[in-house]
C-alpha positions in Angstrom: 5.1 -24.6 -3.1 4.2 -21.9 -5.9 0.6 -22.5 -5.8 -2.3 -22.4 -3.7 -6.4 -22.8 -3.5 -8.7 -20.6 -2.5 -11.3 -22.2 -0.4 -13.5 -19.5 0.6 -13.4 -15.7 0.1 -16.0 -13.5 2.9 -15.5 -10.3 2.2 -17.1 -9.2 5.7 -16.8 -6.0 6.4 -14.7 -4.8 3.7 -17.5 -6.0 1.6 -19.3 -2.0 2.0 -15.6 -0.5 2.2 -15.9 3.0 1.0 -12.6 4.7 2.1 -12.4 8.4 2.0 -9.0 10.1 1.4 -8.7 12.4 4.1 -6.7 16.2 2.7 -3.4 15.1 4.1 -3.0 12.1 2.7 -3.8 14.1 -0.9 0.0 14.3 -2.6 1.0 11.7 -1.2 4.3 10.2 -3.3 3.1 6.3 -2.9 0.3 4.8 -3.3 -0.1 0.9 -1.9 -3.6 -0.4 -3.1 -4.4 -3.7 -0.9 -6.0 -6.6 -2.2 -10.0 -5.3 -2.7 -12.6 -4.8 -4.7 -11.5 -3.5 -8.3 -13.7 -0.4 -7.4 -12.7 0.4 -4.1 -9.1 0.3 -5.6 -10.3 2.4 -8.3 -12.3 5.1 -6.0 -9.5 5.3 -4.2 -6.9 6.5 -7.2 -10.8 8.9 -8.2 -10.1 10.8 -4.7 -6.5 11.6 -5.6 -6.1 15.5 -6.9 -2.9 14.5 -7.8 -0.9 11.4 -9.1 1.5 9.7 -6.6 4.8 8.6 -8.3 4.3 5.0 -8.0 1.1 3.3 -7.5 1.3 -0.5 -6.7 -1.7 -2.8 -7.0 -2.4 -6.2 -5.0 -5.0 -8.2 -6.6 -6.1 -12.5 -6.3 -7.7 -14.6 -8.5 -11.4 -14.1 -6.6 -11.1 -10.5 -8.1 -9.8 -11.8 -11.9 -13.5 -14.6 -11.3 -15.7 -11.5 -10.3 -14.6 -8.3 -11.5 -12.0 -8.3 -14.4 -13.2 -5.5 -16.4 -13.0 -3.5 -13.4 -9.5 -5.0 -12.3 -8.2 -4.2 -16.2 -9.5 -0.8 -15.8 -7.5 -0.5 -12.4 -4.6 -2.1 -14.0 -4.3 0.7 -16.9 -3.5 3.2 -13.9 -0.5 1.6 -11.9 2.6 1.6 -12.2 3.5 -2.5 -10.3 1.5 -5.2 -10.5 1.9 -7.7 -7.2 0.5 -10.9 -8.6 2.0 -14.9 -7.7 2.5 -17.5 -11.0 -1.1 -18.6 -10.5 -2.7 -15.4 -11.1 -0.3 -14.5 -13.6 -1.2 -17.1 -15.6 -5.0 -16.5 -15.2 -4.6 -12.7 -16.2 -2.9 -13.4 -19.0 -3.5 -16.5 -20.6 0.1 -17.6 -20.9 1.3 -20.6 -19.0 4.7 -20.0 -19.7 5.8 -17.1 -16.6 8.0 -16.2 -19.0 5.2 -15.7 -21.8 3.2 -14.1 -19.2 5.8 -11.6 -18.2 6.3 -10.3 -21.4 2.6 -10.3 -22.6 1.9 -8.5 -19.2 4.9 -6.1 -20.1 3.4 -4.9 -23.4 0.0 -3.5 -21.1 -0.7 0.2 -21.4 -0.1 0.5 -17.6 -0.5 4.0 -15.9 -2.5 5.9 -18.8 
């Protein structure tokens, strides 16, 4: 019960997402990224003139396949990572949760 496939990702129209932050959403004291592309996630932290306290990131293993530089660059500016065993695994190369929780621990999050 702590795993799953992915059969089929379609993006559809969130595949040309290009969210603007409108001026009252601008210091705003949470930000929740969804589960998209590294670089909408990453355009949307751009738009912000100020830092929310807590940024939290939602990411899959399509994203880790496609766009990991991007996702790692994402990474380095939250402050929680929402991520099951699977893709824990995957991002860090530790099969052990345990493993992976510390290695993911020792990240240079929200620089």
């Amino acid at each position: 019960m702590n795993t799953r496939d992915t059969l089929v990702t379609e993006l559809n129209v969130l595949g040309d997402f290009k969210p603007v932050i409108p001026e009252s959403y601008q210091g705003a004291d949470f930000l929740m990224l969804g589960n998209l592309a590294p670089a909408v996630q990453l355009s949307v932290i751009n738009q912000l003139t100020q830092r929310p306290k807590l940024i939290v990131l939602d990411t899959m293993n399509f994203w880790m396949d496609i766009a990991l530089p991007e996702l790692e660059e994402v990474i380095s500016k939250i402050d929680v990572l929402l991520v099951n065993d699977s893709e824990a695994r995957q991002l860090t190369a530790e099969f052990s949760l345990v493993k992976a929780a510390k290695k993911s621990l020792q990240w240079d999050l929200n620089t």
